[in-house]
N, C-alpha and C positions, 0 to 999 in steps of 0.2 A: 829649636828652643825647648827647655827641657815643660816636662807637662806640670810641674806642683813647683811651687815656690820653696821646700822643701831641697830638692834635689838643685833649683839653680842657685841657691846660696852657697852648695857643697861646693861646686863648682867655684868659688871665692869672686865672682861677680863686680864692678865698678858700679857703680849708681848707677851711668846711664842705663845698664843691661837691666839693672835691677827695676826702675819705674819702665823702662821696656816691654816688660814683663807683666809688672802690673796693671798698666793701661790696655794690654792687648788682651781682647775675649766681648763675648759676649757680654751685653747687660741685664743682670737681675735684680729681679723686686727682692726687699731684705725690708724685712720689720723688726724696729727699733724700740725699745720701752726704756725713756730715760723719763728724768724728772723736767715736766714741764718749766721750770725756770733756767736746765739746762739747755732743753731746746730752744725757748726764747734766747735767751745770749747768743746761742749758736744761729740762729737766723737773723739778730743784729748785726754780727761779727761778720757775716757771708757779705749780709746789707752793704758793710764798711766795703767789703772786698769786692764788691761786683759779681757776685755769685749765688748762684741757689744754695737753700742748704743740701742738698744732694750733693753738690760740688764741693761745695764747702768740706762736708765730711771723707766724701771721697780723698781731695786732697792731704785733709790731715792723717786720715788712713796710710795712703802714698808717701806720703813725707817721714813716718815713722817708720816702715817699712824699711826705705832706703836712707836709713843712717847705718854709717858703717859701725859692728859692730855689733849690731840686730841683728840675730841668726832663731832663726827656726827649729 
């Protein structure tokens, strides 16, 4: 699997290789500065979905990523 997301785009990849990719690695701490009424929504929005907002974000991270079309 190729090492930066970068290089497996070149590659012209299908979705699944591409969340593939994304999901697999280690997990890190990442700090976020948005506007507290954007966080509120977004941890309503998780609420609706059955998920944290960790997950929540992750996912909509992941989900944009792998729309065909999105290149690096």
């Amino acid at each position: 699997m190729p090492d930066s997301y970068k290089k497996l785009i070149k590659n012209n990849p299908d979705e699944t290789e591409i969340r593939s990719f994304l999901v697999d690695g280690d997990q890190v701490s990442v700090t976020l500065r948005i506007p507290d009424t954007l966080c509120d929504a977004a941890k309503e929005e998780a609420a609706l979905w059955g998920m944290s907002f960790s997950a929540f974000v992750r996912t909509c991270v992941i989900e944009e990523f792998s729309k065909k079309g999105v290149r690096a």
